[in-house]
Backbone as CSV, one residue per row, in Angstrom:
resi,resn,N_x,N_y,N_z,CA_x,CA_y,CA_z,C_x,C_y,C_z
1,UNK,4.058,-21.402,4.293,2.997,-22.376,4.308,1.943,-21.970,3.292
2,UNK,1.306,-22.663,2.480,0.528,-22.579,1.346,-0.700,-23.567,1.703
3,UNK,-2.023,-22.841,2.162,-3.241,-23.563,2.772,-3.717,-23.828,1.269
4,UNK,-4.144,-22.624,0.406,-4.277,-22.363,-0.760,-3.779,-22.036,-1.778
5,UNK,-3.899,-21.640,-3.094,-2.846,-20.910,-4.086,-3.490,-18.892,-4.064
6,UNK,-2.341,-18.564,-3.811,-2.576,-17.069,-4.566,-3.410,-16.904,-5.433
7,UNK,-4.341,-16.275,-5.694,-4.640,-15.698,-6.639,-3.889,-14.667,-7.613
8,UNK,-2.805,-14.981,-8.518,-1.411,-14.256,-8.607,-2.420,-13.284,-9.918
9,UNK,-2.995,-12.986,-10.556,-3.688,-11.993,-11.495,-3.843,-10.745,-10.494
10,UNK,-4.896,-11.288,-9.476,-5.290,-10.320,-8.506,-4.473,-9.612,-8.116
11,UNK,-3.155,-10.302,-7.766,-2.327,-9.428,-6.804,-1.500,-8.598,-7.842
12,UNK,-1.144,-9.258,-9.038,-0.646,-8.642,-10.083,-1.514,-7.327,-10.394
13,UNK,-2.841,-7.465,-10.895,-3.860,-6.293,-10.977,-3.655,-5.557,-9.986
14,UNK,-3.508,-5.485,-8.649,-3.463,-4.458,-7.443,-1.708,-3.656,-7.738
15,UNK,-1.010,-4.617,-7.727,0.432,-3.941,-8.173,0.120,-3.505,-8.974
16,UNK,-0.328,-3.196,-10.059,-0.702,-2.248,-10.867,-1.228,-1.136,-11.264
17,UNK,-2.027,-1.785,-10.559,-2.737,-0.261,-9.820,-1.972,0.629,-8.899
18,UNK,-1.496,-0.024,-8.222,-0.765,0.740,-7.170,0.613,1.674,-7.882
19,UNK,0.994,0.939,-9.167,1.753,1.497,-9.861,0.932,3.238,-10.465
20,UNK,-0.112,2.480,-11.350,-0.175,3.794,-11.783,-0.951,5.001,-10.928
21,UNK,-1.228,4.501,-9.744,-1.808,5.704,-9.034,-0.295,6.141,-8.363
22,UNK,0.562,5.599,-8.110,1.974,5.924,-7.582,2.453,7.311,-8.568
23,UNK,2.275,6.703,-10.007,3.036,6.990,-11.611,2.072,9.058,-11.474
24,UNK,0.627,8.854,-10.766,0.289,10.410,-10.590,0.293,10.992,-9.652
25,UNK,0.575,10.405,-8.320,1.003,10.992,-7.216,2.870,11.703,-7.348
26,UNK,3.210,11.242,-8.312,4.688,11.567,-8.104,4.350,12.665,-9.379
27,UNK,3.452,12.705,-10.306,3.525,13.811,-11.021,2.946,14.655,-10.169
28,UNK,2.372,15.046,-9.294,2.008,16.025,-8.404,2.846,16.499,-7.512
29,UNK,3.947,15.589,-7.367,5.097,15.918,-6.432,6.184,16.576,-7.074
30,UNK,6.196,16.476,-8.479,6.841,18.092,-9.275,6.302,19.424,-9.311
31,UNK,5.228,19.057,-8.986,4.842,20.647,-8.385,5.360,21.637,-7.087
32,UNK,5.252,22.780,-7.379,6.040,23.891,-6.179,4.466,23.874,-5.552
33,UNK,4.755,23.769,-3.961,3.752,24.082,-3.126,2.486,25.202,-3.494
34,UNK,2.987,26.114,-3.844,2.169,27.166,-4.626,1.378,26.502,-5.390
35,UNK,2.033,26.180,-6.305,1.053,25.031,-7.633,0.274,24.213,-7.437
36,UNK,0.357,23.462,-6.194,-0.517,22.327,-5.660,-1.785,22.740,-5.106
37,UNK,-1.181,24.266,-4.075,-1.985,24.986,-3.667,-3.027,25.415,-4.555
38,UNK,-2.685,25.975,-5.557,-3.409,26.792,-6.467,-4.645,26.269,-7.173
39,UNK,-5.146,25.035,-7.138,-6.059,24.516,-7.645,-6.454,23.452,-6.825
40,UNK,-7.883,23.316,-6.322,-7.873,22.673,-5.651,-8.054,21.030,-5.595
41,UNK,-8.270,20.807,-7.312,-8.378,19.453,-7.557,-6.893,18.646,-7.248
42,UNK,-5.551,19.812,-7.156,-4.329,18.418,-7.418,-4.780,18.222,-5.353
43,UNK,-4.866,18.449,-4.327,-5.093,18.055,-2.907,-5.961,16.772,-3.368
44,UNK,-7.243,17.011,-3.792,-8.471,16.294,-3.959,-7.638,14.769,-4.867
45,UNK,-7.252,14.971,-5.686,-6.398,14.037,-6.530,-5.546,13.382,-5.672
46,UNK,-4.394,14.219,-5.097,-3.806,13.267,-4.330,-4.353,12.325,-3.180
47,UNK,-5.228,12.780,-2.357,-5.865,12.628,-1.244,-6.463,10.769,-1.615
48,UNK,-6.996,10.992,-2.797,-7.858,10.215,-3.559,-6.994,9.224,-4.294
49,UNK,-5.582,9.153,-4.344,-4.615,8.204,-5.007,-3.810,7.791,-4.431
50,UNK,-3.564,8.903,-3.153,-2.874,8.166,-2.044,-3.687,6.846,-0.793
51,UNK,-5.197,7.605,-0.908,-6.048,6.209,0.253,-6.516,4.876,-0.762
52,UNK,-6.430,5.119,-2.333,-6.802,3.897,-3.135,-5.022,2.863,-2.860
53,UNK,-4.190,3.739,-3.157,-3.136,2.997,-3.155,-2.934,2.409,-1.525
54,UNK,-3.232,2.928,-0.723,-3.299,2.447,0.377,-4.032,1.274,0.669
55,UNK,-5.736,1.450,0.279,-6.198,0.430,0.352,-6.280,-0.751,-0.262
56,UNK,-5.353,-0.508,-1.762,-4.846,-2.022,-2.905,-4.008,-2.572,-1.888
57,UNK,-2.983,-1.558,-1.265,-1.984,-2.366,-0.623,-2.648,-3.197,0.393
58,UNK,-3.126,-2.932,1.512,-4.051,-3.706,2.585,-5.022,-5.094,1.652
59,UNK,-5.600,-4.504,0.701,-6.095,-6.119,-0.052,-5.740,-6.957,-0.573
60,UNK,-4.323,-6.741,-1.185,-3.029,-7.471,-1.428,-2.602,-8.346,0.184
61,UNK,-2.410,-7.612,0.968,-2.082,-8.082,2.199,-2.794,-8.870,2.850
62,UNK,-4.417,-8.690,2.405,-5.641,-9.575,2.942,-5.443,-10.534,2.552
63,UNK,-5.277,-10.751,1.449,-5.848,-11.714,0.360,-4.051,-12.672,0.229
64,UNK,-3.005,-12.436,0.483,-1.852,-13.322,0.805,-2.151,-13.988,2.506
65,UNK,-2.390,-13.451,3.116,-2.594,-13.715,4.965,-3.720,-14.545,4.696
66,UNK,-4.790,-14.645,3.880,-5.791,-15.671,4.261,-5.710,-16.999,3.491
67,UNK,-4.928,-16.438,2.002,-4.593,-17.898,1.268,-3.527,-18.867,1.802
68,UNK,-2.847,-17.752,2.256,-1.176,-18.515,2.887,-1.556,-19.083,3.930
69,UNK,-2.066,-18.032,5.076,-2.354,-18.616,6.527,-3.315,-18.871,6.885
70,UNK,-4.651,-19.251,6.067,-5.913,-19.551,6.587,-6.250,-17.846,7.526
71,UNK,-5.682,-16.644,7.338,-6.044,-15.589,8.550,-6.923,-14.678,7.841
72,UNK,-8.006,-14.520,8.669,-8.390,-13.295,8.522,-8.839,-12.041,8.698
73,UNK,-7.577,-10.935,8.927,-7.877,-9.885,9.715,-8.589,-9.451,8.933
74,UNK,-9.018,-8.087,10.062,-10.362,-7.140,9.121,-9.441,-5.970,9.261
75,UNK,-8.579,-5.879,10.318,-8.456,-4.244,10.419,-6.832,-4.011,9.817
76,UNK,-7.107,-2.995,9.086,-5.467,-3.020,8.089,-4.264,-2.959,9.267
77,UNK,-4.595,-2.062,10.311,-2.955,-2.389,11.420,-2.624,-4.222,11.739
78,UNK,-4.003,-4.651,12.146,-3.413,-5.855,12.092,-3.274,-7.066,11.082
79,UNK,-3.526,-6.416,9.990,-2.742,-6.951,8.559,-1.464,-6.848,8.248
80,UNK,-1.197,-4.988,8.851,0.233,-4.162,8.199,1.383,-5.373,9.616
81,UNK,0.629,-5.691,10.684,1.710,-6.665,11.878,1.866,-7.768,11.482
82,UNK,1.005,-8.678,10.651,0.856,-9.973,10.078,1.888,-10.330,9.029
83,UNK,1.592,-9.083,8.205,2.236,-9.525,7.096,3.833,-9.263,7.721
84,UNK,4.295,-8.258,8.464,5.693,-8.473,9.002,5.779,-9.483,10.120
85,UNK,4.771,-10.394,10.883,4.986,-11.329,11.460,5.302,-13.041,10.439
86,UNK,4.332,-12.635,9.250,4.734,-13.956,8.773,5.849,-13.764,7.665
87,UNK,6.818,-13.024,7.696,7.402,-12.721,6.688,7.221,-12.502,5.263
88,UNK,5.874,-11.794,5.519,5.978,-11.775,3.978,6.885,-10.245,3.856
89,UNK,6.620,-9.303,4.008,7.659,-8.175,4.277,8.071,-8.416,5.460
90,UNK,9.534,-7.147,5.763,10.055,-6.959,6.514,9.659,-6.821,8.070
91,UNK,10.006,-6.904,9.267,9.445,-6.587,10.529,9.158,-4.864,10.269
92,UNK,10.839,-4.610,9.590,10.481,-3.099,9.617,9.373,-2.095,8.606
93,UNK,9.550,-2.649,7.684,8.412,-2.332,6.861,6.842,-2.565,6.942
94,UNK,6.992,-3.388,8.127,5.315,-3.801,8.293,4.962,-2.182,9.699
95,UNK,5.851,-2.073,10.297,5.831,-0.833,10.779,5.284,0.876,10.168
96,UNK,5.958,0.711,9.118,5.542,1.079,8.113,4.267,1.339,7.798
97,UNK,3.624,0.227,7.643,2.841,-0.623,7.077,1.763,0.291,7.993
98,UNK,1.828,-0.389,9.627,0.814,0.073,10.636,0.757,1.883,9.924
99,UNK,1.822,1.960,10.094,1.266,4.321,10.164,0.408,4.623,8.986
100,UNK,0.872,3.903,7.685,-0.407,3.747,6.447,-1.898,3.545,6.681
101,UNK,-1.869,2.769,7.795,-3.345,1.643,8.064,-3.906,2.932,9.099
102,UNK,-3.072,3.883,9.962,-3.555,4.619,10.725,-4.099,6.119,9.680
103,UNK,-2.756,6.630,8.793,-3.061,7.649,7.895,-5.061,7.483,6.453
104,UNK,-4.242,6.275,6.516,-5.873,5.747,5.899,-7.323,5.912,6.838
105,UNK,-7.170,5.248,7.662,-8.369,5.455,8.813,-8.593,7.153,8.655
106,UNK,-7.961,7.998,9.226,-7.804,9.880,9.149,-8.150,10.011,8.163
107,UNK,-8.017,9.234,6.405,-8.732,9.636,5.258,-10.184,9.341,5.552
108,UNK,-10.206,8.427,5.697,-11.257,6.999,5.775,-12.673,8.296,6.511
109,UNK,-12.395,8.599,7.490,-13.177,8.923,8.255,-13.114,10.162,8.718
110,UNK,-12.460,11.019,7.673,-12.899,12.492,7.543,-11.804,13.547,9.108
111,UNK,-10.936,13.226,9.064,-10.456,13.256,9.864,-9.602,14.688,9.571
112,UNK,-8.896,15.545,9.909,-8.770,16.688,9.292,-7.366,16.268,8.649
113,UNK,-6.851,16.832,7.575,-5.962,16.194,6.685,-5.836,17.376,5.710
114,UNK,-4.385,18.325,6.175,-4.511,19.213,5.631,-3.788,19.884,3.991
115,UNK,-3.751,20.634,3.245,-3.563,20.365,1.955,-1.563,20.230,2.072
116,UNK,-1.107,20.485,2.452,0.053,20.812,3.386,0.663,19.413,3.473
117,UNK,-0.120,18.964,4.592,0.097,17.441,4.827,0.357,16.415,3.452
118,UNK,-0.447,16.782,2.593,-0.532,16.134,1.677,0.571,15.892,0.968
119,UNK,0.899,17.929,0.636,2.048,17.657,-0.187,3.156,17.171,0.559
120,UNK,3.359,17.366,1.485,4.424,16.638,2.940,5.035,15.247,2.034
121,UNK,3.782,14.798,2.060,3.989,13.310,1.963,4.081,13.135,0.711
122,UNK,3.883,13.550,-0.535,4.180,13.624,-1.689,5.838,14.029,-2.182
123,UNK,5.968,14.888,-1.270,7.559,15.224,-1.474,8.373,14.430,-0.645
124,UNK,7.840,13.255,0.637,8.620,12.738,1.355,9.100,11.204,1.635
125,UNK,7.450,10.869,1.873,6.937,9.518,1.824,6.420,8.613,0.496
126,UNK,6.213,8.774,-0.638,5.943,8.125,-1.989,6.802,6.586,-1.800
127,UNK,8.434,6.477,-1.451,9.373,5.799,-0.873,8.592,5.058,-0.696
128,UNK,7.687,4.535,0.272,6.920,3.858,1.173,6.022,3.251,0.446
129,UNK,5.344,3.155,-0.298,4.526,2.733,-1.358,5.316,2.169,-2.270
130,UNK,6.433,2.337,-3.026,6.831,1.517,-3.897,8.197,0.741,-2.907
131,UNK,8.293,0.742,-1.588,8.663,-0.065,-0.820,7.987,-1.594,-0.833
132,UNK,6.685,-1.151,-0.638,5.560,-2.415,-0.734,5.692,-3.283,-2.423
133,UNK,5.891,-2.777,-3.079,5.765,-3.162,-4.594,7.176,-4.025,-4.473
134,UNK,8.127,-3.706,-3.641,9.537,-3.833,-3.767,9.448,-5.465,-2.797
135,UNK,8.860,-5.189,-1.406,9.031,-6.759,-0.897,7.422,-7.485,-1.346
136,UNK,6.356,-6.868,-2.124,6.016,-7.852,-2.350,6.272,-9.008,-3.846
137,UNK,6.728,-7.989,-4.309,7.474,-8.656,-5.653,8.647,-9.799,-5.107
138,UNK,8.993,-9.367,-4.059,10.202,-10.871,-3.514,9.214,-11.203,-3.294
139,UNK,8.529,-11.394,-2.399,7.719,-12.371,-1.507,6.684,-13.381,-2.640
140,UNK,6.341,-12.508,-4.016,5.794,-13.518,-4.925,7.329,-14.062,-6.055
141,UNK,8.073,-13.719,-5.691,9.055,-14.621,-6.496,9.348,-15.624,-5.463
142,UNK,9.758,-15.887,-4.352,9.938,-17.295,-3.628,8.489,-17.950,-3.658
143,UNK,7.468,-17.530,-3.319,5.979,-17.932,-3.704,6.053,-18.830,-4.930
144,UNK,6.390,-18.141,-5.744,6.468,-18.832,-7.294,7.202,-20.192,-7.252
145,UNK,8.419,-19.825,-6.682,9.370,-21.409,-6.094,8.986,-21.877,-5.735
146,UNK,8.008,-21.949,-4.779,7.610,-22.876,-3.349,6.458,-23.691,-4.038
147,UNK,5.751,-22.986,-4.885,4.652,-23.320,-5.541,5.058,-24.523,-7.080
148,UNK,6.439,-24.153,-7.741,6.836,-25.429,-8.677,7.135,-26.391,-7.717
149,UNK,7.474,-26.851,-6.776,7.919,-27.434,-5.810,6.975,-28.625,-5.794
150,UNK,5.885,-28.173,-5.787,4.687,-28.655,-5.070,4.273,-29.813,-6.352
């Protein structure tokens, strides 16, 4: 359902972003634990490229849920359920979606988040982020259809 049109630049600009903060989180993930350890700006760096990419993704997600569906959540879990309720991603990926919206909040609000953790998720989870790039790029190619249609 299309209340409004996408703003397709915007969302394009956020995929982009999300790209190249992805493009230095994964150069940090060639590092040996030691190495990451060893200075304390690559933690600070990642920490700082992993909650921006987090939060492009959630405004991407805002900003499709309120043009598409007239909705507007405030809180990213019930964005990360929306967007897998209205299909724009997967059921399972919006799951996903929620543990991001929770790991963000723990950035968000100083929550303890340890250098460890970080690299955890640098060597494990990255997947998950260009997951999002992956169904929202479908979800704006049928968009694109639905929209010559019109």
């Amino acid at each position: 359902m299309v209340i409004s049109r996408l703003n397709l630049n915007r969302i394009e600009e956020g995929l982009n972003l999300i790209g190249n903060f992805l493009e230095k989180l994964k150069r940090l993930s060639k590092l040996s634990l030691e190495e990451f350890l060893s200075d304390e700006r690559n933690p600070a760096s990642a920490e700082s490229f992993l909650r921006r990419c987090i939060e492009t993704i959630f405004d991407i997600g805002r900003h499709i849920l309120a043009k598409s569906f007239s909705f507007k959540p405030l809180e990213y879990k019930e964005i990360a359920r929306s967007l897998g309720e209205k299909g724009i991603v997967s059921e399972e990926y919006a799951k996903v979606l929620v543990r991001m919206a929770g790991y963000r909040n723990r950035m968000t609000h100083f929550y303890e988040i340890t250098n460890e953790e970080l690299y955890n998720i640098l060597q494990n989870d990255l997947k998950d982020i260009e997951q999002f790039l992956v169904e929202i790029s479908v979800f704006l190619k049928k968009y694109k259809e639905q929209i010559k249609d019109i």
